[in-house]
Steps between C-alpha positions, in 0.01 A plus 500: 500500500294362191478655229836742571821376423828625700612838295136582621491377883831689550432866531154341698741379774730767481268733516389324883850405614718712314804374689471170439745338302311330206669207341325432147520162387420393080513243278536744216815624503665777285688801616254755468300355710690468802614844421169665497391294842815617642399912396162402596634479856540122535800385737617206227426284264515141505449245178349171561771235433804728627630342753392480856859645661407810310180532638604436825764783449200757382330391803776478754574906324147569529478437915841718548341751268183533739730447817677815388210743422377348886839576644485823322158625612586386833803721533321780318210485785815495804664811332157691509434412839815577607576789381136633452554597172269409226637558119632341224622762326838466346663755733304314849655154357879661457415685844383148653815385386713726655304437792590155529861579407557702804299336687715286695796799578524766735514768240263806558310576185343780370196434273372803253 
């Protein structure tokens, strides 16, 4: 966006898409800087020059990254619609656990 630089467009699009895995990419390149992208919620970091197998490694870790908050929500929705429970407590998640645990056997279980 003109007139903003990155450190500034970064809470903008997290703020929209807050699970979306921002790579920030300089030309400036000093520790503190990637550091304070990285608490600012940025995925990575990338410095112009470095080499293109590493930013096809942050990339390639980027897509599993987002594949496994999908695969996660997924699962979360099938557990809630199977059991028609709807928590996420601490104690719901161990009990959705156990759940799935004892799932598959022909134990009787008591729940309290």
């Amino acid at each position: 966006m003109p007139g903003m630089d990155g450190m500034e467009l970064l809470p903008r699009i997290l703020d929209k898409h807050p699970l979306l895995p921002v790579i920030m990419v300089s030309g400036a390149s000093t520790i503190q800087i990637a550091v304070q992208t990285m608490k600012d919620g940025a995925y990575d970091f990338f410095v112009k020059g470095d080499s293109t197998d590493k930013l096809t490694a942050i990339l390639r870790h980027a897509v599993e990254w987002q594949n496994l908050l999908q695969e996660n929500r997924t699962l979360s929705e099938d557990v809630r619609e199977r059991y028609r429970m709807i928590g996420s407590s601490p104690a719901l998640r161990q009990l959705f656990d156990q759940i799935r645990r004892v799932a598959p056997t022909d134990a009787t279980v008591l729940i309290t």
